[in-house]
C-alpha positions as CSV (number, residue, x, y, z in Angstrom):
1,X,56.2,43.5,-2.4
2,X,56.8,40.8,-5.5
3,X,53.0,39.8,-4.6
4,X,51.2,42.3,-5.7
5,X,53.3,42.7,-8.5
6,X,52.6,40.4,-12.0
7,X,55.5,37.9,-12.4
8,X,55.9,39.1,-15.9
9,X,57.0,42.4,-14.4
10,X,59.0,40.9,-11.7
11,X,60.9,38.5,-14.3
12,X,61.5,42.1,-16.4
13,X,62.7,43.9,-13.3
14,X,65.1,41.4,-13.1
15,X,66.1,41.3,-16.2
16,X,66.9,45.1,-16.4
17,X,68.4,44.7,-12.5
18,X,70.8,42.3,-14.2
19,X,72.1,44.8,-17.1
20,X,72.1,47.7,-15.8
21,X,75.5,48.8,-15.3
22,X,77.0,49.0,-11.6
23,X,79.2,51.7,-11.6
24,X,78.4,55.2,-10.5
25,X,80.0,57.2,-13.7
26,X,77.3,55.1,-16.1
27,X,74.9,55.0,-14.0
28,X,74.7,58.6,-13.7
29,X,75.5,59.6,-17.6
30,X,72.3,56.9,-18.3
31,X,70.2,59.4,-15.8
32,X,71.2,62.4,-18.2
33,X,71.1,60.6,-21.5
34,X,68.1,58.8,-21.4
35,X,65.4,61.5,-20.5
36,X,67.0,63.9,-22.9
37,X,66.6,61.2,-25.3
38,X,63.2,60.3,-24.3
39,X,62.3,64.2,-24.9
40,X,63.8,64.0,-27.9
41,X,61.6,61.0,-29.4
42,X,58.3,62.5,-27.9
43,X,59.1,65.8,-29.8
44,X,60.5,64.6,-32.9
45,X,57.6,61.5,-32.9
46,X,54.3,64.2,-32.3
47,X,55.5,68.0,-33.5
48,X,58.0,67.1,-36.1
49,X,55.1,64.8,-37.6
50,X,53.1,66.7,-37.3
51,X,55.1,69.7,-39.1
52,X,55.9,67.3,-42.0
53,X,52.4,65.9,-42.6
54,X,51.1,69.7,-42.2
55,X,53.7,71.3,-44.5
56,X,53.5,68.0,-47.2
57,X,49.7,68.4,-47.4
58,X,49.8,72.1,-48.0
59,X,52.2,71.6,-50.9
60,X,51.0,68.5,-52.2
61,X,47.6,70.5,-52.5
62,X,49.0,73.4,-54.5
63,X,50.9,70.9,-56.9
64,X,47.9,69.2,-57.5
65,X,45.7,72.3,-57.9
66,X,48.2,73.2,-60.8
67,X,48.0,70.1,-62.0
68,X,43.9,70.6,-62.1
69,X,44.3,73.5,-63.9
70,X,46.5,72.4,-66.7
71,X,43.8,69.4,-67.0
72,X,40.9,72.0,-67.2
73,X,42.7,74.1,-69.9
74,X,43.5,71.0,-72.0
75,X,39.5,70.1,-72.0
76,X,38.5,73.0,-72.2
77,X,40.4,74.6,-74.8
78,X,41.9,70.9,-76.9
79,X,44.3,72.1,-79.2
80,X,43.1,71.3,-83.2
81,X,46.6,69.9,-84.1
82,X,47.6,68.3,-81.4
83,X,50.0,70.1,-80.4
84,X,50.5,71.1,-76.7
85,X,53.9,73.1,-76.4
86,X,51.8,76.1,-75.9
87,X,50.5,74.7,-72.3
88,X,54.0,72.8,-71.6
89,X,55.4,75.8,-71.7
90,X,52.7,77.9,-69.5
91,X,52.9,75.0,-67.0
92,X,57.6,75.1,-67.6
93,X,57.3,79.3,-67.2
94,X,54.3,79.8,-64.6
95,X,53.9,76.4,-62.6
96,X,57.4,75.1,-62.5
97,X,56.1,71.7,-63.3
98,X,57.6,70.0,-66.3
99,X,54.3,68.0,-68.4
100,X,53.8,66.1,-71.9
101,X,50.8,64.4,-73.2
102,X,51.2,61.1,-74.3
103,X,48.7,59.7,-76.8
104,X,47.5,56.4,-77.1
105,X,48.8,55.1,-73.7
106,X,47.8,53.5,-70.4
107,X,48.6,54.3,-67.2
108,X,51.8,51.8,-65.8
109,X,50.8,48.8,-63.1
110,X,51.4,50.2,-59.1
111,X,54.6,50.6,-57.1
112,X,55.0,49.5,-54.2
113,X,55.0,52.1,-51.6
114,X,58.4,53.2,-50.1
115,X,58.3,52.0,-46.2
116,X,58.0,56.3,-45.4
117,X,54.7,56.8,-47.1
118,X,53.9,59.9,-45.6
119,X,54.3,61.8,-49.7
120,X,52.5,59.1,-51.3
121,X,49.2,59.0,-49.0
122,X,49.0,62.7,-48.8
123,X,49.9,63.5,-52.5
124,X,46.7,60.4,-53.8
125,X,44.6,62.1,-51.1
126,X,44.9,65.2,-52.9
127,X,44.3,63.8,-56.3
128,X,41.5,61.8,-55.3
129,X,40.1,65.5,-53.9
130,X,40.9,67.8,-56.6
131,X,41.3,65.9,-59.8
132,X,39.2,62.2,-59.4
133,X,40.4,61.0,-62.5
134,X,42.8,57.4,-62.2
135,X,46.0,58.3,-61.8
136,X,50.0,57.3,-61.1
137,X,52.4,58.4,-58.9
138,X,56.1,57.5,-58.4
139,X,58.0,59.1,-55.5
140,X,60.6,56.6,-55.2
141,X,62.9,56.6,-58.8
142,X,64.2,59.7,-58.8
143,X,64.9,61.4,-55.4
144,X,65.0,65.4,-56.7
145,X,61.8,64.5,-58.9
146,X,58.4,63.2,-58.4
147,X,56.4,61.9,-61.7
148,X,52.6,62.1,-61.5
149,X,50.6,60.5,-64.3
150,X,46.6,61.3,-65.1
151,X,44.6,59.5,-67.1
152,X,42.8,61.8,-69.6
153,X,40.2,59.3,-71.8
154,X,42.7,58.1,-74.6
155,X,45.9,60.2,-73.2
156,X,47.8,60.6,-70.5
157,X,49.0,63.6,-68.5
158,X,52.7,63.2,-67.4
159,X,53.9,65.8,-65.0
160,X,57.3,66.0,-63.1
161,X,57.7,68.1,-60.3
162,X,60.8,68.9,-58.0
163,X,60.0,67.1,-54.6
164,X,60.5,70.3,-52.5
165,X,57.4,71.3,-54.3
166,X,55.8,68.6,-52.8
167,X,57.2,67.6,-49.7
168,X,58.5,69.2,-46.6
169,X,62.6,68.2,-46.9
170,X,64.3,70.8,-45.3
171,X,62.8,69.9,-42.1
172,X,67.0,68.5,-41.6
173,X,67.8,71.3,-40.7
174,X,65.9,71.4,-37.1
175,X,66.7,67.7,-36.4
176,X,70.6,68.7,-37.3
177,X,70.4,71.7,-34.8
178,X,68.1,69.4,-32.4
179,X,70.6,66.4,-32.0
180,X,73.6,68.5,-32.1
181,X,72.7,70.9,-29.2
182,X,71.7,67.8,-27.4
183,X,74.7,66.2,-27.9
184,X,76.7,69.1,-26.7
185,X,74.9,69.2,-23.4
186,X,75.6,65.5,-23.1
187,X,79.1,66.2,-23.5
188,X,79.4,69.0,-21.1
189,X,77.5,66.8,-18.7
190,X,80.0,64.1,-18.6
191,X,82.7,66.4,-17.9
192,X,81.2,67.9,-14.8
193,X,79.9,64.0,-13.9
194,X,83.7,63.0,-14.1
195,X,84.5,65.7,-12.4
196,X,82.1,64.9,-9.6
197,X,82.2,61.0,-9.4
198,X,86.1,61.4,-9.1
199,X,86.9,62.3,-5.7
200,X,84.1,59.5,-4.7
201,X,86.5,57.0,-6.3
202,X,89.1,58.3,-5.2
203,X,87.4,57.9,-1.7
204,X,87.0,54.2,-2.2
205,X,90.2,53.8,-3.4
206,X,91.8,55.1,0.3
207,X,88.5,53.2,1.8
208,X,89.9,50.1,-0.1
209,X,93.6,50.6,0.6
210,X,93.2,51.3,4.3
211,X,90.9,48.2,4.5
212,X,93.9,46.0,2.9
213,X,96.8,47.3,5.5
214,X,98.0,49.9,3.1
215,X,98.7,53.1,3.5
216,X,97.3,56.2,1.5
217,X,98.8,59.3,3.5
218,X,97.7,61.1,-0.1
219,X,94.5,61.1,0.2
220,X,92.5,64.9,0.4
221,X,89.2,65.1,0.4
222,X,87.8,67.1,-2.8
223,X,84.5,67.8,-4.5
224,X,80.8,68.7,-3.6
225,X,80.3,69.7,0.4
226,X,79.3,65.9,1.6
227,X,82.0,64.2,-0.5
228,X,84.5,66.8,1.3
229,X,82.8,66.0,4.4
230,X,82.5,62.0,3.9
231,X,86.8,62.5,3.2
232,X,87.1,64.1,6.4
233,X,85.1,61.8,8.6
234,X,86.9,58.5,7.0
235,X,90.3,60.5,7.3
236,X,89.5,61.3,11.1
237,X,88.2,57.2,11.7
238,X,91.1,55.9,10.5
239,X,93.3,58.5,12.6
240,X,91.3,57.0,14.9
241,X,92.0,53.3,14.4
242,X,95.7,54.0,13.6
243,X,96.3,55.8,16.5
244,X,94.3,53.0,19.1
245,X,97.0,50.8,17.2
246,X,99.5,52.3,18.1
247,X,98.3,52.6,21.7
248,X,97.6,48.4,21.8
249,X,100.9,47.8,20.5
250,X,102.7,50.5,22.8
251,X,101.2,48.9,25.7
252,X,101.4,45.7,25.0
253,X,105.4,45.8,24.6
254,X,104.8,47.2,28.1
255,X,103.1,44.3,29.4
256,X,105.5,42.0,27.4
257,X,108.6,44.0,29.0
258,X,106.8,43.1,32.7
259,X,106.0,39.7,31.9
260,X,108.9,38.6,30.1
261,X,111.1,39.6,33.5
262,X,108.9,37.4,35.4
263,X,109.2,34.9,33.8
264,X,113.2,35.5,33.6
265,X,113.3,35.3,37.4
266,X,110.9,32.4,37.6
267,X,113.3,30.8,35.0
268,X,116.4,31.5,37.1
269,X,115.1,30.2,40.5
270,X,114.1,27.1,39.0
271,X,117.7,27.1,37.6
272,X,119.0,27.7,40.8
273,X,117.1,24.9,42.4
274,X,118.7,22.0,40.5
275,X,117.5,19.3,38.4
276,X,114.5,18.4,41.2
277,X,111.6,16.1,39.6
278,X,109.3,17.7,41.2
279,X,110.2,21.3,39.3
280,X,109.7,19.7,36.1
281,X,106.0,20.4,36.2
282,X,106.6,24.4,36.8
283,X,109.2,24.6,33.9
284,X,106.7,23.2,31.7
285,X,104.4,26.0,32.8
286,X,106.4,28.7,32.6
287,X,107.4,27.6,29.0
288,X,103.9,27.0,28.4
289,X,103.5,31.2,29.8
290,X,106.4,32.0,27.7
291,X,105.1,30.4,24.2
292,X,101.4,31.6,24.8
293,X,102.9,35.3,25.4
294,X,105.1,35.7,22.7
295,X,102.2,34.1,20.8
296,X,99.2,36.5,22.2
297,X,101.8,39.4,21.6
298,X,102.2,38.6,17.8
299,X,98.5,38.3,17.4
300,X,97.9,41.6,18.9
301,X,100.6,43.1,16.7
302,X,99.0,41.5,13.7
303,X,101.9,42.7,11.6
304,X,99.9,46.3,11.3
305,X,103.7,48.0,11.1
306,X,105.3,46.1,8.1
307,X,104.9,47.5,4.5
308,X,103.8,46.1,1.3
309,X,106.3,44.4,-0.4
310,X,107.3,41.7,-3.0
311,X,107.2,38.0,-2.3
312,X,107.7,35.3,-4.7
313,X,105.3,32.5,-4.1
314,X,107.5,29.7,-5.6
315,X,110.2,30.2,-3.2
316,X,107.5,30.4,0.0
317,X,106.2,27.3,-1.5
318,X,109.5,25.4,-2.3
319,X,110.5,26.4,1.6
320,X,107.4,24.8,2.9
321,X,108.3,21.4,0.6
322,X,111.8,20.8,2.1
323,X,110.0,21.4,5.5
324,X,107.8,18.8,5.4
325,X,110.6,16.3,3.4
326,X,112.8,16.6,6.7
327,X,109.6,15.2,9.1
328,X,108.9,12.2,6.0
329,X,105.9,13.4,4.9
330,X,104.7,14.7,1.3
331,X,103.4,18.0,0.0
332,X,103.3,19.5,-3.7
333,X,101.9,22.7,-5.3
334,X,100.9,24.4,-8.2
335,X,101.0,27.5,-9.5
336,X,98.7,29.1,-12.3
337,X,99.2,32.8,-13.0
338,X,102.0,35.2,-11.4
339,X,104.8,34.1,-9.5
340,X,105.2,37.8,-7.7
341,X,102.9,39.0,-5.3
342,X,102.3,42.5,-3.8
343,X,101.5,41.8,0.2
344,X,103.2,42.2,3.4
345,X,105.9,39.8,2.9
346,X,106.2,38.6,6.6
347,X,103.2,38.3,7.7
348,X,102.0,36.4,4.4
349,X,104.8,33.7,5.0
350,X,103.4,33.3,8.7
351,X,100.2,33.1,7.4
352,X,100.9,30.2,4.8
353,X,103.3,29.0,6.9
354,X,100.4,28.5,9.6
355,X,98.0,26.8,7.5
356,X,101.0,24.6,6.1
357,X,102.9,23.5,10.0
358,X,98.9,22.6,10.5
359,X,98.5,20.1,8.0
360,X,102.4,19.0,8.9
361,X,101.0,18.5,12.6
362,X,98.4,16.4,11.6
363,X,98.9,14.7,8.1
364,X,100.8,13.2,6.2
365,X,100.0,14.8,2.9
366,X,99.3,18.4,1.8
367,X,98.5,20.0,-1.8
368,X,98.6,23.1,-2.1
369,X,96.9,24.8,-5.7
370,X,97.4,28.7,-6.1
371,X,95.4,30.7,-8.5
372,X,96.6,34.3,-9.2
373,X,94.1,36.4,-11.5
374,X,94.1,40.0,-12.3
375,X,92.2,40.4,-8.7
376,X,92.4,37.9,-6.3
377,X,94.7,35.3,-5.2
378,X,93.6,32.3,-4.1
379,X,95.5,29.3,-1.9
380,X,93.6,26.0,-1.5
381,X,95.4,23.7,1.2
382,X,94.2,20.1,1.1
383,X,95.5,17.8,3.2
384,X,94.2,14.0,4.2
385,X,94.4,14.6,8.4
386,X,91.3,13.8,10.4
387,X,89.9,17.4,9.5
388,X,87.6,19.6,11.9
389,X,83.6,18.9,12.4
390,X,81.5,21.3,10.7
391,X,79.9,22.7,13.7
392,X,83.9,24.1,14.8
393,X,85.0,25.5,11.3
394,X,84.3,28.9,13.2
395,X,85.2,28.4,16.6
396,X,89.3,27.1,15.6
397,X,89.4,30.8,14.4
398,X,89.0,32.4,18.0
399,X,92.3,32.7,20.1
400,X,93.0,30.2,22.4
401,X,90.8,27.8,20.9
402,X,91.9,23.9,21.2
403,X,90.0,21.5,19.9
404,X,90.6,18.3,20.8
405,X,88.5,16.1,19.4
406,X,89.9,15.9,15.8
407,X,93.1,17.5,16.2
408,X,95.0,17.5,19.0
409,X,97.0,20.1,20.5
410,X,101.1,19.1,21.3
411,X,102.4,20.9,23.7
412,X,103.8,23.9,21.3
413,X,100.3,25.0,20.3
414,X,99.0,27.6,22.0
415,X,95.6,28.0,20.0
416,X,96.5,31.0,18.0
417,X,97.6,29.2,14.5
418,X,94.5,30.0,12.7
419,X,93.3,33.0,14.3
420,X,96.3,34.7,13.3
421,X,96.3,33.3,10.0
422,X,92.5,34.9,9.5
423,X,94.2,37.7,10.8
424,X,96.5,38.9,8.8
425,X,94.4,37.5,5.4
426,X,91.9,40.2,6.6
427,X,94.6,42.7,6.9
428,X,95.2,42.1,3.5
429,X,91.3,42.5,2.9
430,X,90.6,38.8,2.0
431,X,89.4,35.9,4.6
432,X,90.5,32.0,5.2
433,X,87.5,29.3,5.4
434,X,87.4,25.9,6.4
435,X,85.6,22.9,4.1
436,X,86.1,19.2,3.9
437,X,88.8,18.2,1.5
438,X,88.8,15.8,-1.8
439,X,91.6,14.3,0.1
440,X,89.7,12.9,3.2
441,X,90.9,16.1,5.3
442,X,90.9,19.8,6.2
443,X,90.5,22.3,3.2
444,X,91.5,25.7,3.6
445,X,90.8,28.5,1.2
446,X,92.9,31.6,1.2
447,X,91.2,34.5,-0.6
448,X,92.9,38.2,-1.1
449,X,92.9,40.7,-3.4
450,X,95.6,40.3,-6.1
């Protein structure tokens, strides 16, 4: 589709793609706003020019028709004397405009024009029309006056005139009640956006909680007919899922009940039989059974009943330290934002605890950097073990998984360290992945939300 397009336009596609807000609230107040604006530049840029060019040229032309007259009358009828207080005050009473007649003078240099020039060009169009004699104008000194100077041979004719006489200024007024209606219809649109938009957030928020392991028994649907009906199907899915949970873990204690006395008898004959060598390989597979049970059973349960809680990483951390300083081997950490954590406390101690008795299993050192922002907390384990090949970082996470070319499995594993680590950082709505370490190792990332 970006082929047939110009790659200027594609690079300014992209551009806008990457400003333009995200969120759903702005997103759809910029949908209101910006067409009403747009209307709102297309009518004042066209009729309201329009109406102040038509309005300025029909005053500008009456103004300079007086003016035209007041010239005629002075040639026509040149007072003996001098004197010209009879026509000032014909032009004061009649005309409104205030004149003198200054003998002897020139006409000033130019002004500049203001950057608005729509008075100037319109009020010189008219004198060039009516009166074609060189002439001055200054709309810029004075803002409740305009001074207009003719040339008249030796003399010069020096009028003021009020600027409404002139110039269309009252056309305020209908940008005033234009921009503030608008604005009032902007305002009542965000209210009902809120209004609208809020029980979709408050739809994602459940979405997001029930996606972390919490639980948002609050939740009621509300707003328009397919938000309502959106809250009802996601209230009815996760019924759904919480109920097959319950189901999974209900049989599974079953099967566990069944198994576990099994195994009990199994234990006891072998009990019964005496210390005979050739037993020894049976109890090491019924231990073997019992360890990969209880281990299946707890990655099943995935800790879906325990609450939220706090959990200070320090301690965890310090736990794990001692740990490794009773088997001889080294581990440090660091911690850079908050010490307190909001997860399930349990299961987030068996899943660092995981990731840590992996690197104690199979090296000799282990760092461990934690980085708690205002959403996400992040654990990065490095340790300087033989590490996992690339082409398994994906398989060690299925259960029952050994791999035993890098590291090999005593006879406590069961396969299950890792997938139940992934497990429960999922629960918590975050994820575990596997890289190659600075430290010649195994790097694992944990990443939840904070």
């Amino acid at each position: 589709m970006d082929r047939l397009q110009p790659p200027g336009w594609t690079k300014a596609t992209r551009w806008l793609k990457r400003r333009m807000p995200t969120g759903l609230y702005t997103r759809s107040v910029l949908i209101v706003i910006i067409p009403m604006l747009l209307l709102q530049t297309v009518v004042s840029a066209v009729f309201m020019e329009r109406h102040w060019r038509n309005v300025t040229e029909r005053l500008s032309q009456a103004v300079t028709r007086d003016i035209a007259a007041i010239i005629e009358i002075i040639k026509t009828y040149p007072p003996a004397n001098g004197d010209y207080s009879e026509i000032t005050r014909i032009a004061r009473d009649q005309l409104s405009l205030n004149i003198s007649v200054l003998a002897d003078t020139q006409l000033p240099p130019p002004r500049p024009k203001p950057f608005f020039s729509i008075l100037d060009d319109i009020l010189a169009d008219q004198i060039n029309q009516q009166i074609r004699l060189p002439y001055w104008i200054d709309t810029v000194g004075d803002s409740r006056l305009v001074e207009i100077r003719i040339q008249l041979d030796d003399k010069v004719l020096r009028v003021f005139t009020i600027r409404n006489q002139t110039y269309a200024s009252n056309t305020h007024i209908f940008l005033v009640w234009m921009f503030g209606t608008s604005l009032l219809l902007i305002g009542i649109s965000i209210l009902f956006l809120r209004g609208q938009i809020r029980p979709i957030l408050m739809l994602a928020d459940a979405a997001e909680s029930f996606g972390k392991g919490q639980r948002n028994d609050g939740f009621v649907p509300r707003g328009a007919d397919e938000i309502r009906r959106a809250g009802i199907a996601f209230n009815q899915m996760r019924e759904r899922i919480e109920r097959q949970i319950e189901q999974r873990t209900a049989m599974l204690t079953g099967i566990s009940h069944d198994l576990r006395t099994i195994l009990t008898r199994f234990k006891l004959q072998l009990a019964l039989a005496g210390n005979n060598p050739d037993l020894h390989g049976m109890e090491a597979d019924v231990e073997d059974m019992q360890s990969m049970l209880e281990g299946y059973l707890a990655f099943a349960r995935g800790e879906a009943e325990e609450d939220f809680g706090e959990l200070r990483l320090s301690e965890l951390l310090e736990k794990i330290k001692t740990d490794f300083s009773l088997y001889g081997k080294e581990m440090s950490y660091t911690i850079d934002g908050e010490d307190l954590l909001s997860v399930r406390p349990n299961a987030f101690m068996r899943l660092v605890g995981n990731l840590a008795s992996n690197s104690q299993r199979y090296a000799n050192r282990l760092t461990i950097e934690a980085r708690h922002s205002a959403k996400w907390l992040t654990l990065i384990f490095d340790d300087d073990g033989p590490g996992i090949p690339e082409a398994s970082r994906e398989d060690v996470f299925k259960p029952f998984y050994r791999l035993d070319e890098a590291r090999n499995l005593n006879a406590s594993g069961t396969g299950l360290g890792l997938a139940i680590a992934r497990d429960i950082a999922r629960g918590h709505g975050g994820n575990v992945t596997l890289s190659d370490s600075p430290l010649g190792g195994l790097r694992a990332v944990v990443r939840v939300p904070a």
